[in-house]
N, C-alpha and C positions, 0 to 999 in steps of 0.2 A: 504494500500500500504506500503510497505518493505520501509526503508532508501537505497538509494542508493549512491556514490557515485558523481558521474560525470553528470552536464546536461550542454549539449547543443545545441543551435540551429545552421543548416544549413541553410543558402541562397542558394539556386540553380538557375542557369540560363541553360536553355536546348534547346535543340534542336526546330528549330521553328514545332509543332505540335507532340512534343513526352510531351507534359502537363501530359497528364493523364495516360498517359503510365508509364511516370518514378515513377509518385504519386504512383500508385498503383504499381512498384513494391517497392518502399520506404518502403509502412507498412508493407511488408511482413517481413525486416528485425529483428530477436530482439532488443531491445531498441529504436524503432523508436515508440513512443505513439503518436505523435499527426503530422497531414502535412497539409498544405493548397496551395491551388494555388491563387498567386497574384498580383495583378498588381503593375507596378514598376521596379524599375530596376531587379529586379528578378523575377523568374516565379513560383516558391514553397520555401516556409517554411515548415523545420520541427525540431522537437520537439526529441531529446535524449536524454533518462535516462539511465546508465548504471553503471556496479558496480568499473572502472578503467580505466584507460586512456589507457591501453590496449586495453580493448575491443571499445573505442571510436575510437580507431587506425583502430578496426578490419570491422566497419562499416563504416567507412567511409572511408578505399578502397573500401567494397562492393559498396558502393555510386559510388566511382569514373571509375566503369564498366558500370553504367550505359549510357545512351544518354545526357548528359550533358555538358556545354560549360566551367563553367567557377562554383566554389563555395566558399563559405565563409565560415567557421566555427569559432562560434563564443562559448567560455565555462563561463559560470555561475560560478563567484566566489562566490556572496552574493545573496539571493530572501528575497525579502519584499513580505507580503501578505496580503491583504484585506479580509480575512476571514469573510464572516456574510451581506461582503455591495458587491453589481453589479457596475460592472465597466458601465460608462455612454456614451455611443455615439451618439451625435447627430447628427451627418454624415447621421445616418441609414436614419433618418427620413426625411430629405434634398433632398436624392435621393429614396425616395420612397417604398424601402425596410422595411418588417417586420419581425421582430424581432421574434427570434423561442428560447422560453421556454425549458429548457431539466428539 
């Protein structure tokens, strides 16, 4: 993967029952790499890498046509990395959930 510039995350809050609708068209944008739907005060996370704050400008109008109530964006000054070690959730285990290897 290239250096990029600019990463940041979006909170979205949407429309009640446009979850998967908005998700899916989220990835479709460039620089949207990663999205989740989740429970919380918000209803999707997602993940942008881009090369300027321009184009962070230019996706996130795109964002803002979609069915959405209300969002956050949040820009990555500094990332720390855990390179080599898995991040640990006990949570998973608590509620039942297994854990999927990629």
């Amino acid at each position: 993967m290239f250096k990029k510039d600019v990463e940041a995350y979006i909170l979205i809050v949407v429309h009640h029952g446009a979850e998967h609708q908005v998700l899916e068209s989220l990835m479709k944008f460039d620089g949207v790499i990663e999205g989740s739907l989740v429970y919380g005060e918000f209803d999707i996370h997602c993940k942008i890498i881009v090369e300027s704050m321009q184009k962070l400008r230019e996706v996130h109008d795109k964002i803002r046509k979609l069915r959405i109530l209300t969002s956050e964006t949040l820009i990555a000054y500094e990332r720390a990395s855990r390179k080599g070690r898995g991040l640990r959730n006990h949570h998973v285990r608590k509620m039942g959930h297994k854990r999927a290897r990629h």
